[in-house]
N, C-alpha and C positions, 0 to 999 in steps of 0.2 A: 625720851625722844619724841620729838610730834608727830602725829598719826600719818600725815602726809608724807613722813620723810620712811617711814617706817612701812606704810603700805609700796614705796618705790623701790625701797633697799629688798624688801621679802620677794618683791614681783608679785604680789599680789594683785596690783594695778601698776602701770608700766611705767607710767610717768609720775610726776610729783602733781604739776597742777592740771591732769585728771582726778588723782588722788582727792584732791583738793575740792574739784570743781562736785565731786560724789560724795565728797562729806556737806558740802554748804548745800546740798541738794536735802541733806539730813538721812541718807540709804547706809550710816552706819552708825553703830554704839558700840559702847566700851561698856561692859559687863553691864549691858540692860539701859544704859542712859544713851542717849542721843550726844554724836562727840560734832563735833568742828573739827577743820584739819591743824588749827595746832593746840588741841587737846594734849594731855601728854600720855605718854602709854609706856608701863612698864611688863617686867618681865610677871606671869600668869594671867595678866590680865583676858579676857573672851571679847573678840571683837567681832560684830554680827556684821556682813556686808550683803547690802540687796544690789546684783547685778542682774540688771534684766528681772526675768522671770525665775530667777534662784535666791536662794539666801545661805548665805557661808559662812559658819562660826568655828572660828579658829582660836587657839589661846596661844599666846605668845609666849615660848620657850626659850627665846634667848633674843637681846638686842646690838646688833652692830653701828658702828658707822656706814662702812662696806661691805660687800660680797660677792662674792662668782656666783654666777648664775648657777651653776652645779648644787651650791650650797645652802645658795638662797633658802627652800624650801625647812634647812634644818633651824629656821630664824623660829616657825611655827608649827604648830598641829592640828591639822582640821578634825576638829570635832562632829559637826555637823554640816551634810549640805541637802537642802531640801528643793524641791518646786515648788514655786509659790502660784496655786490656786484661788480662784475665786471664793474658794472656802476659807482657804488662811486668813483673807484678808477680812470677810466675814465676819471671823471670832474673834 
């Protein structure tokens, strides 16, 4: 599935081409590489997302077409979510 269609169906970002417009910005990677929004993403892969002042690493547990919102959330598993300081960026 492409990352775009994948970050809309999880609700991880709401729309497709926000999704989109946050990957060509380059604020996410797929297991440590830097993706585009139609990268393709499967099931364990770790996707890192910089929102703002966070960063969110999720692995993907299962991929649909669709989803109820209720459900959305069982697409993924956040791993980590940090603040990203003047230090992170730093090192």
């Amino acid at each position: 599935m492409r990352l775009d269609k994948f970050l809309k169906v999880s609700r991880l970002i709401k729309r497709r081409t926000l999704a989109k417009e946050v990957a060509d910005q380059g604020r996410i990677t797929i297991n440590g590489i830097e993706a585009k929004a139609s990268s393709n993403v499967k099931v364990g892969d770790m996707l890192t997302v910089r929102f703002g002042q966070k960063l969110v690493t999720v692995q993907i547990d299962s991929i649909q077409e669709t989803t109820k919102k209720e459900n959305a959330t069982q697409l993924y598993t956040v791993v980590k979510e940090e603040k990203i300081t003047t230090d992170n960026i730093l090192n």
